[in-house]
C-alpha positions, 0 to 999 in steps of 0.5 A: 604471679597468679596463674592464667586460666588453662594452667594446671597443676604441675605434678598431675597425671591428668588436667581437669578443665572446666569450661562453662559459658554465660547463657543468658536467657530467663530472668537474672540469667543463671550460669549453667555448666556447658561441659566437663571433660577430661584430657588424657595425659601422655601414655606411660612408656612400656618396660623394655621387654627383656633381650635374650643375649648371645649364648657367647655372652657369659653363659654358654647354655641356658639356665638348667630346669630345676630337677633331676636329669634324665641320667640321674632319674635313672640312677634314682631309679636303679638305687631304689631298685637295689634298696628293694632287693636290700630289704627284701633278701637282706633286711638284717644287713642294716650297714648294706641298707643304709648305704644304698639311702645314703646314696640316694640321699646325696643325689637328691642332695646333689640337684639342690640350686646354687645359693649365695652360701653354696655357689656351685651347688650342691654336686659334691655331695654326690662325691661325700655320699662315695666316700661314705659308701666306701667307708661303710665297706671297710667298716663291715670288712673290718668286723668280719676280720676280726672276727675271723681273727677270733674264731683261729684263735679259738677253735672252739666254735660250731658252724651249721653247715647246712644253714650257713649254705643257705644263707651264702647262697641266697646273699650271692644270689642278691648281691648278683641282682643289685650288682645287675641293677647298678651296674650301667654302660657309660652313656655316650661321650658327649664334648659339649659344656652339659654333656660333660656332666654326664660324661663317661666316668672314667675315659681312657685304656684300663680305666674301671668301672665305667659308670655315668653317676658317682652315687651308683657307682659307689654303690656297685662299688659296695655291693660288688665287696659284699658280693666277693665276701659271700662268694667267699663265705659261700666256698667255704659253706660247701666245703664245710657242709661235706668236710664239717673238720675243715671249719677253719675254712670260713675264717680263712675265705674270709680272710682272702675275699675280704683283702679282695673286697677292700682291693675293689674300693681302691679306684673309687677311693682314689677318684674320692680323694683327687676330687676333695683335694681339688686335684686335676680330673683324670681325663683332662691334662694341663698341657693339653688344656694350656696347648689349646688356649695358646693357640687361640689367634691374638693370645700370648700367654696363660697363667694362673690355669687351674683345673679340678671337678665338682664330682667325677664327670662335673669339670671345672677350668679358669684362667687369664690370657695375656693377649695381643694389644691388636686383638678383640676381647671379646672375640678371644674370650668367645673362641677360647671358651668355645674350644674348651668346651668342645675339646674337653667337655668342661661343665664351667670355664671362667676366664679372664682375659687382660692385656700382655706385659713383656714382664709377665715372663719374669714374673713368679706368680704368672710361671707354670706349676712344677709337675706332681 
């Protein structure tokens, strides 16, 4: 079939029409082109313009700017601080230098994006960077006993009591200065899901050392065993330095200050070792936890409740709900998520929520995890 005239094209944007009209005048009357002109085809729809969903959609803040934080620039700031006084009054104490870097560097580390590869981040570089400090502290403490082991061995050795005075005295005087610049007060507690992050370090009566950043506690941490040696060293200066006979006083402080120092490492350590081994954080309890999700109206069981941390102030919790066949999913995924922000500060909470079974009871995999 042969089109009529006025068909166009299928396909096009846009139809072309030529209209001319006979006129007839002048000899053997010639066409001439009365009109071109172009009809606009339909306007082309305009992209939906992206919806900002409810915050109780998925995620319960906004996407996090890149960069560091207000706590961890200060923390920056303070660990640079202390590596100026490092080089400045202790720049033949490499292993002390490099530690403070190291620091530094796993919490630069630490505000690296979430990858496919690392999905949560790079946060617990923050809790290897403590270990490392932790290590290097006992690796320097280890040297000194054994060579304190030497000198009561051999008692054929000469110390400079005068110089080695000196020397005690301008090491405890930089250690009191680092020790000043890294040690910090808790920033306030915070119950919402970001605030957790930077929460108090450690909460509750007794707890040590309540610092706001795993890096430069770990750095207090060191300085604070290099500050008992020096004060130890420098006991046994002034003693040597008016008694000279009683040189066997230097192997002996260090033997005592150096068991102080290694003693100081013990909470961060422990803290270090609960975080890797995926443990519950001190400050959150289980039952507490599964208390508050069963009271959620419509929930009637939890299982599968897991808790542990990123870093020692990074919280993380996930669980399934067993709800009533009446209650709204999405309502109870809202409410709960909603009370364990508030009530424990958790910095992420993944839950999943499915439809309660009688034979849930009976089964091994949905039962609560014996205690430690």
């Amino acid at each position: 079939m042969e089109p009529t005239p006025g068909d166009s094209a299928p396909g096009n944007s846009e139809t072309t029409r030529l209209v001319s009209a006979r006129e007839r005048g002048g000899a053997g009357g010639g066409l001439r082109l009365k009109s071109l002109f172009t009809e606009p085809s339909q306007p082309q729809p305009e992209e939906p313009k992206p919806v900002e969903m409810a915050f109780h959609h998925c995620h319960r803040d906004p996407l996090p700017q890149p960069g560091l934080t207000p706590e961890r620039l200060q923390a920056r700031r303070q660990l640079y601080a202390a590596c100026a006084v490092c080089f400045v009054f202790m720049a033949g104490e490499v292993v002390d230098v490099g530690s403070m870097m190291g620091s530094l560097f796993s919490l630069w580390l630490s505000t690296r994006p979430a990858t496919r590869t690392m999905t949560f981040g790079w946060h617990r570089s923050e809790t290897l960077g403590a270990l490392a400090s932790v290590v290097s502290l006992w690796m320097v403490t280890g040297i000194l006993l054994y060579l304190a082991v030497i000198r009561l061995l051999h008692s054929d050795y000469h110390i400079e009591g005068g110089a080695m005075l000196l020397t005690a005295s301008i090491a405890v005087c930089a250690n009191l200065l680092m020790a000043f610049v890294l040690h910090q007060a808790g920033p306030p507690h915070s119950h919402g899901s970001r605030g957790a992050e930077y929460a108090p370090l450690e909460e509750g009566p007794g707890d040590p050392l309540p610092l706001g950043n795993t890096s430069v506690r770990a750095a207090f941490v060191h300085v604070l065993g290099d500050l008992l040696q020096s004060l130890g060293v420098l006991a046994a200066s002034i003693l040597i330095y008016f008694k000279p006979q009683y040189k066997v006083a230097d192997p002996i402080s260090t033997f005592l200050f150096s068991i102080c120092a290694l003693g100081s490492t013990a909470p961060t350590l422990r803290d270090v070792l609960r975080i890797l081994m995926e443990g519950t954080p001190r400050s959150v309890g289980f039952e507490p936890v599964r208390d508050t999700l069963l009271s959620v109206p419509g929930v009637r069981a939890t299982h599968e409740l897991h808790l542990w941390a990123l870093t020692l102030t990074y919280h993380v919790a996930s669980a399934h709900l067993a709800i009533d066949s009446t209650a709204d999913p999405e309502a109870v995924l809202a409410e709960a998520s909603s009370r364990l922000y508030s009530r424990f500060g958790f910095s992420s909470c993944t839950l999943q929520v499915e439809q309660y079974q009688p034979e849930m009871a009976q089964c091994l995999r949905c039962r609560e995890p014996p205690q430690a």
